[in-house]
Backbone as CSV, one residue per row, in Angstrom:
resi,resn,N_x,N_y,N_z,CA_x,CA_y,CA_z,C_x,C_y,C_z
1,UNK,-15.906,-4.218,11.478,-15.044,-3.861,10.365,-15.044,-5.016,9.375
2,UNK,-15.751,-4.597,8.352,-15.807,-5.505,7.330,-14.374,-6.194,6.379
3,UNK,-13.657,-5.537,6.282,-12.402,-5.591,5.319,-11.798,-6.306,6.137
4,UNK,-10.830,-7.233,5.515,-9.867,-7.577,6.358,-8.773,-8.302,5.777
5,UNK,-8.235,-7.555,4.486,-6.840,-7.467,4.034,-6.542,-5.751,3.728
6,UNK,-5.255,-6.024,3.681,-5.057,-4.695,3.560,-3.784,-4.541,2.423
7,UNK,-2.955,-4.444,1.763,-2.685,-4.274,0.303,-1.858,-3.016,0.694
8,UNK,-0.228,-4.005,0.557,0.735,-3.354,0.806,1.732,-3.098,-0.413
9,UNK,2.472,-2.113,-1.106,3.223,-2.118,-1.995,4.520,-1.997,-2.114
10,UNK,5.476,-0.917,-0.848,6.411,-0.097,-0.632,7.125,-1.450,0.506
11,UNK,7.527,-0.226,1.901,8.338,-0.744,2.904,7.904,-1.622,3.991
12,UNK,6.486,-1.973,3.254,5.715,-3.297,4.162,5.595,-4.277,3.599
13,UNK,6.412,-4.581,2.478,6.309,-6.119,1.980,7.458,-6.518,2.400
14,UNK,7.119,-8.118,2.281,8.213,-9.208,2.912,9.770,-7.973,2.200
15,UNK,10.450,-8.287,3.168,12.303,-8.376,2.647,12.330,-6.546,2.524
16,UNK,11.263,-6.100,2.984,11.716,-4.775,3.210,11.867,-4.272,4.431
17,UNK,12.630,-2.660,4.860,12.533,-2.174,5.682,11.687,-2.455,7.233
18,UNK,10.214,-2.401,6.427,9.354,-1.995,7.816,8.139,-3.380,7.965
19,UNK,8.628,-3.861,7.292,8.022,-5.317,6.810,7.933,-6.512,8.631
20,UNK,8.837,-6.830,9.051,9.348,-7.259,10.397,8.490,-6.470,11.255
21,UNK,8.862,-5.239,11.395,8.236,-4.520,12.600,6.755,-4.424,12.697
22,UNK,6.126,-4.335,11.878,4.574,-3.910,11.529,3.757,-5.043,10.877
23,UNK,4.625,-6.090,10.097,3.557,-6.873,9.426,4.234,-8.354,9.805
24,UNK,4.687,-8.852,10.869,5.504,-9.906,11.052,4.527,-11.237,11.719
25,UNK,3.311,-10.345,12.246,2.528,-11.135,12.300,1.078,-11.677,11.450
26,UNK,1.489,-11.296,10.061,0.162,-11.567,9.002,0.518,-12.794,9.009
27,UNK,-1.021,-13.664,8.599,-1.146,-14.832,8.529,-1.413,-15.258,7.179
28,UNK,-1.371,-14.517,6.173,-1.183,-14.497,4.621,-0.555,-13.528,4.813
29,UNK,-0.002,-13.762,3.255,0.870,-12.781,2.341,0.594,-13.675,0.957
30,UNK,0.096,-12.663,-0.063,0.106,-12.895,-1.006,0.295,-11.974,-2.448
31,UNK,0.964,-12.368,-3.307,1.387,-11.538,-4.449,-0.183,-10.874,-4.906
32,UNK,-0.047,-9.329,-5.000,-1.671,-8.996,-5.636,-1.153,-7.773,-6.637
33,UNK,-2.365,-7.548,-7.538,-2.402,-6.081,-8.065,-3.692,-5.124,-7.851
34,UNK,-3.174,-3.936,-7.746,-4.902,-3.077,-7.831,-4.405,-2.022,-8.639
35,UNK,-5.357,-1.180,-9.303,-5.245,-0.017,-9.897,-4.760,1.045,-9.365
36,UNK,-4.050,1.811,-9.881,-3.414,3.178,-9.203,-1.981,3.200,-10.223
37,UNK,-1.434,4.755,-9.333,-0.016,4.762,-9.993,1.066,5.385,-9.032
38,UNK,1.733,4.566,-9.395,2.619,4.382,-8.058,4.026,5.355,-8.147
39,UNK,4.530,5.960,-7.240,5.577,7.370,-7.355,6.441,7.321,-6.432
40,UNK,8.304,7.468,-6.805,8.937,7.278,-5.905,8.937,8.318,-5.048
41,UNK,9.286,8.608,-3.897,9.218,10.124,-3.607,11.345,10.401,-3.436
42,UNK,11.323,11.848,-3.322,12.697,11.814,-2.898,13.315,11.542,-1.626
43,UNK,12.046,11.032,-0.801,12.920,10.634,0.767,12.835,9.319,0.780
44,UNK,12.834,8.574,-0.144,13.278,7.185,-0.167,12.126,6.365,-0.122
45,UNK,10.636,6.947,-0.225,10.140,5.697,-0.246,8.304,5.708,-0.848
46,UNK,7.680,5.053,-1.453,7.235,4.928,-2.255,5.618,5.673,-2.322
47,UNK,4.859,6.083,-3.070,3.641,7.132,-2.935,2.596,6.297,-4.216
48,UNK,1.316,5.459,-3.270,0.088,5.205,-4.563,-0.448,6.276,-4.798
49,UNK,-1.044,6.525,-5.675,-2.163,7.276,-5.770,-3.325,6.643,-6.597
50,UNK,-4.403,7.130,-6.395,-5.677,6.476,-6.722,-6.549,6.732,-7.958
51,UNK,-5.839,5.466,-9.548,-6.609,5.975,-10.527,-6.536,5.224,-11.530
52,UNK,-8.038,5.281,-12.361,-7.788,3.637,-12.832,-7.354,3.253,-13.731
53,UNK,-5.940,3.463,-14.396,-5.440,3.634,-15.697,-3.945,3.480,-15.173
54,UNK,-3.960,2.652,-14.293,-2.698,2.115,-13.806,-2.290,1.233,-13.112
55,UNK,-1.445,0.278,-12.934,-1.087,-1.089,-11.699,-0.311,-0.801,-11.334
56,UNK,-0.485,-1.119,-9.673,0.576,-1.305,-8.739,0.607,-2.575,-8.061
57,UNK,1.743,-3.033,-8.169,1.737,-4.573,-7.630,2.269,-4.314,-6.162
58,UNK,1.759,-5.405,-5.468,2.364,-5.567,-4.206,1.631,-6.896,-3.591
59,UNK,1.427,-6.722,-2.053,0.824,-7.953,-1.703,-0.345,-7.500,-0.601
60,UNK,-0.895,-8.858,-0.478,-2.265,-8.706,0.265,-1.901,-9.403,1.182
61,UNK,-2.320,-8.640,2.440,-1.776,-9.419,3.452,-2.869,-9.903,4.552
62,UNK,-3.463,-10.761,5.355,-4.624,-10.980,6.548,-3.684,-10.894,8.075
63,UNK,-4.288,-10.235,8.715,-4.054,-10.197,10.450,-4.587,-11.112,11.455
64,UNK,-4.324,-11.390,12.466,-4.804,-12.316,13.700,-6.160,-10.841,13.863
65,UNK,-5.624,-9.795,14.092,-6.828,-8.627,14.509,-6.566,-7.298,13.779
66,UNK,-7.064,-7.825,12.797,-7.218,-6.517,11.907,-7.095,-4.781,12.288
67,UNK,-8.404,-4.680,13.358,-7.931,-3.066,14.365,-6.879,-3.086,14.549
68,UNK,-6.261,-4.016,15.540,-5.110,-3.357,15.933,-4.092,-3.208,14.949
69,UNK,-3.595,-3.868,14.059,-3.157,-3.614,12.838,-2.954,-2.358,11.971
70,UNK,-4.314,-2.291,12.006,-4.753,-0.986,11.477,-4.640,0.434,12.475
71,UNK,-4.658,0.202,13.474,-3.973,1.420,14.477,-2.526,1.643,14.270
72,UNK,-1.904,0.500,14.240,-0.564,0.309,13.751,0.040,1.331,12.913
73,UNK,-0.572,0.671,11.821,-0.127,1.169,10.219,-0.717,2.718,10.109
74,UNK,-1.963,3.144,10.783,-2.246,4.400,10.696,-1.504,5.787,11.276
75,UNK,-0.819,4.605,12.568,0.313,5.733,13.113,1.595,5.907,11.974
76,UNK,1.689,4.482,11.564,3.256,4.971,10.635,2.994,5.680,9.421
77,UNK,1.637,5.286,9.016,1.429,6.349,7.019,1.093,7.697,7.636
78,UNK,0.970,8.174,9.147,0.289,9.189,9.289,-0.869,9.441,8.934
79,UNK,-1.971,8.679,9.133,-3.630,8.908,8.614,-4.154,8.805,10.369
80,UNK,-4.939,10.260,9.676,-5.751,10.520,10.881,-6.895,10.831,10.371
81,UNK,-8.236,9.689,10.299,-9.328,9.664,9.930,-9.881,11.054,10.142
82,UNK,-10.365,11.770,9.315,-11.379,13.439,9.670,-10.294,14.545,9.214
83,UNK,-8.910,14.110,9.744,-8.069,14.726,9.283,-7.488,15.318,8.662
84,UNK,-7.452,16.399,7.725,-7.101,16.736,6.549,-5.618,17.150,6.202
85,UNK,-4.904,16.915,7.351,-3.141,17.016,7.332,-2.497,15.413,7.431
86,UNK,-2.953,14.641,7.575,-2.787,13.138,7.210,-1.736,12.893,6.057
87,UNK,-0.911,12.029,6.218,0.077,12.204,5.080,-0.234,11.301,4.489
88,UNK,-0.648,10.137,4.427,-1.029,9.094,3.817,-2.882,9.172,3.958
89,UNK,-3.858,8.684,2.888,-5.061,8.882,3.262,-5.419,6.809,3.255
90,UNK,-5.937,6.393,3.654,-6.249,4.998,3.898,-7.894,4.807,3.088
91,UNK,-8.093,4.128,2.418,-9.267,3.652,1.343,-9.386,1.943,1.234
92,UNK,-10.815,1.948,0.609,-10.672,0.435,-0.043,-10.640,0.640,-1.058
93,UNK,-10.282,-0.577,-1.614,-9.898,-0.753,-2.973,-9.664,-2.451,-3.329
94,UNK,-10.740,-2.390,-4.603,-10.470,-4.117,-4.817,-9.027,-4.020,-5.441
95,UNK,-8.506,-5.762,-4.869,-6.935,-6.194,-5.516,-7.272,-7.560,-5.818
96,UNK,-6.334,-7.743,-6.769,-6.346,-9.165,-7.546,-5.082,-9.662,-7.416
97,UNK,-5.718,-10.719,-6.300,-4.414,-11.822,-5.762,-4.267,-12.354,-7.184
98,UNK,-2.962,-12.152,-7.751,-1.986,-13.276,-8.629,-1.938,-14.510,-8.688
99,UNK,-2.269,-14.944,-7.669,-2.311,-16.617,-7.517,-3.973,-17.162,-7.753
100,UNK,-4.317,-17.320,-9.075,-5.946,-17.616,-8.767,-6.661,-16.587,-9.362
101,UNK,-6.347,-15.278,-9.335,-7.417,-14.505,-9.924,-8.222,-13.989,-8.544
102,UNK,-8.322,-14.479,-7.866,-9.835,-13.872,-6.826,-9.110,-12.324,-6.291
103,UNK,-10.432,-11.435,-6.871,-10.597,-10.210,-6.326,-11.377,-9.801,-4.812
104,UNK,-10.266,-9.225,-3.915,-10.697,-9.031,-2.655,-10.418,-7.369,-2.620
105,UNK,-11.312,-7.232,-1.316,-11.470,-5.631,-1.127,-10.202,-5.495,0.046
106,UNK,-9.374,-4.732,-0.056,-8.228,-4.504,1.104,-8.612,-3.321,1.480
107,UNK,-7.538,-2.234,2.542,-7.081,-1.531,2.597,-6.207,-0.920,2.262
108,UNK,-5.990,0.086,1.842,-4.793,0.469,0.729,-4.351,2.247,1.607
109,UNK,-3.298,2.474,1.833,-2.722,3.782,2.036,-2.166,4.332,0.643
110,UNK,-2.755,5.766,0.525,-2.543,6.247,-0.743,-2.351,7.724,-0.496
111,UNK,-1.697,8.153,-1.363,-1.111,9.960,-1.197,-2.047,10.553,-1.694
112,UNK,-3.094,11.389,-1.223,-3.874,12.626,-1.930,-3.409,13.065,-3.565
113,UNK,-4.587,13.303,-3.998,-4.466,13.514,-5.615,-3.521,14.971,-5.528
114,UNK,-3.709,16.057,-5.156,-3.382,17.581,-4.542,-1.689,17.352,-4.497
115,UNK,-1.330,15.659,-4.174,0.232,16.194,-3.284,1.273,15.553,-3.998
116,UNK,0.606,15.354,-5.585,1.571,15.163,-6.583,2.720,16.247,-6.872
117,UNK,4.213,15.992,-7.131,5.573,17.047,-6.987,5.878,16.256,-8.290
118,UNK,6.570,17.597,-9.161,6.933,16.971,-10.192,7.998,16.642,-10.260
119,UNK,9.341,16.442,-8.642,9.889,15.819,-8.142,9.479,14.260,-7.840
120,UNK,8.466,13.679,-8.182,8.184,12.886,-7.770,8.299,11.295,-8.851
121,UNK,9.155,10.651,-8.843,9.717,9.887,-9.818,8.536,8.739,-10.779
122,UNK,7.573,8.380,-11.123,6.514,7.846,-11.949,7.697,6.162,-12.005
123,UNK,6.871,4.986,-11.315,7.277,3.944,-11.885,6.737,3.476,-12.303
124,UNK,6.718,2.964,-13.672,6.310,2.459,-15.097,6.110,1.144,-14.874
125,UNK,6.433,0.553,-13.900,6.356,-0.596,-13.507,5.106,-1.286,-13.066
126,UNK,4.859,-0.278,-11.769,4.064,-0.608,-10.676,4.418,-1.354,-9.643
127,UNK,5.760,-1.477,-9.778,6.927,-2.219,-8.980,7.667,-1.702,-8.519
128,UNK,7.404,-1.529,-6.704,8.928,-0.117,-6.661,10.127,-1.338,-6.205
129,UNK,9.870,-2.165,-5.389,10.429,-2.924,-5.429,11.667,-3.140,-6.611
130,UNK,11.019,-3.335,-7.672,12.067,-3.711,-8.792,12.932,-2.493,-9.504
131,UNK,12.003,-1.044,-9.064,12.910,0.042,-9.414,13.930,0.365,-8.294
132,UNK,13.506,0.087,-7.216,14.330,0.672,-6.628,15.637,-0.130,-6.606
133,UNK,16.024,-1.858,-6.453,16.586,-2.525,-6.376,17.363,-2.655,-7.944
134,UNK,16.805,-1.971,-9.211,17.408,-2.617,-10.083,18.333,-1.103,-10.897
């Protein structure tokens, strides 16, 4: 497995929710951006989608063991590789660590183009972080 950051935006960055349980053992964390556009949903929590006429900030994070990590996180976004009922779909995607400029390839969990709701809140930001908190 070539990749080995993975590019978190929602309830897996530091000082959130699910942040402790799932990502407590990254050995970076760093402020990044990648393209997409990012959507609150109405059950509280945040939806990328994949397209290039938009930023979503969040962070890039490295693992002691990447797989297992990634088994991890695939059980909680619900991605089941082949899968086509997967609630979250998992991709690469280059991000640009903030600190420095250097563009790395992560992993990114992102909502299917198809499962846009026009319930679905658009942050202008690319920061849910700052919408949701402010």
């Amino acid at each position: 497995m070539g990749i080995r950051h993975i590019f978190v935006y929602g309830t897996l960055k530091r000082g959130m929710s699910n942040h402790e349980r799932f990502c407590s053992d990254a050995l970076t964390i760093e402020p990044a951006v990648t393209t997409g556009r990012l959507y609150h949903l109405p059950q509280g929590f945040p939806a990328m989608f994949d397209a290039p006429d938009g930023q979503v900030f969040g962070e890039v994070m490295t693992f002691p063991d990447i797989a297992k990590t990634l088994e991890r996180l695939d059980r909680l976004e619900g991605y089941r590789p082949g899968d086509g009922r997967s609630h979250y779909i998992r991709i690469e995607k280059n991000t640009k660590i903030l600190n420095g400029g250097k563009v790395v390839p992560a992993w990114v969990y992102i909502y299917p183009k198809d499962r846009l709701q026009p319930d679905f809140i658009l942050v202008p930001s690319g920061c849910w972080g700052e919408f949701v908190f402010t």
